[in-house]
N, C-alpha and C positions, 0 to 999 in steps of 0.2 A: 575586499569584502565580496566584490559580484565573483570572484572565483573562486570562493567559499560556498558561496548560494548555488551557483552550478553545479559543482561536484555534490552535494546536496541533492540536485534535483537530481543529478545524473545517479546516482545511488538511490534512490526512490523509483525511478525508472527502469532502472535492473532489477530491485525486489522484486517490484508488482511482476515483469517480466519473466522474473524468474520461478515466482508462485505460479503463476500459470501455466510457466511452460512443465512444469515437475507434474501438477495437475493433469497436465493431457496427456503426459508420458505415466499415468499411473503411479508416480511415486509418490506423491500424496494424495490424499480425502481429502474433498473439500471441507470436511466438518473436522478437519486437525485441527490444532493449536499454530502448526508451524504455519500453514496455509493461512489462517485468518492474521497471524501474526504480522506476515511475511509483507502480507497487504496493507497491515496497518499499516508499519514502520515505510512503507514505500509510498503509500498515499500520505502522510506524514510527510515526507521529506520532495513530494512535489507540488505539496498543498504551502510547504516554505519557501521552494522556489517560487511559486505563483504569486505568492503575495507580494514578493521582492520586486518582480516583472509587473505586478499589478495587471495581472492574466486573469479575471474575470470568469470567464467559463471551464479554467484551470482548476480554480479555487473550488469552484460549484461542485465540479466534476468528482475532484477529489475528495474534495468534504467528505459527499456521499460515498464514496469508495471507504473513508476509513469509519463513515457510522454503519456502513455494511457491516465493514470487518468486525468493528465492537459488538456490535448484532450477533455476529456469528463467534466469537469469542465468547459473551456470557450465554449464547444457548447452546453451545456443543462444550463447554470445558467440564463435565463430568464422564465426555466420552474415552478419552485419551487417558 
């Protein structure tokens, strides 16, 4: 199971990583779908690793990272 939960986190970890890094290289908006998406599914999947670890300021962190994203989900999806 804990190398279930990592690869997990480890794939959460590359999302968020990877939204951001597309973001600075201009190839998304931050007001996309893929962008907000990208964050969710990644803060999602290190907010399961956290809880597994029982990582605390993991969990916090993350939370808010995927109510960003759903923030930014239902007020930018009539843009796209």
């Amino acid at each position: 199971m804990e190398i279930i939960i990592s690869i997990i986190g480890w794939i959460g970890f590359l999302s968020c990583s990877l939204s951001f890094l597309l973001l600075n290289l201009k190839h998304l908006k931050f007001d996309s779908f893929l962008y907000q998406g990208l964050n969710l599914f990644g803060g999602s999947g290190l907010i399961i690793s956290s809880l597994y670890y029982v990582d605390y300021p993991n969990i916090a962190s993350n939370a808010l990272w995927v109510l960003i994203s759903i923030y930014g989900i239902t007020k930018y999806k009539d843009k796209d």
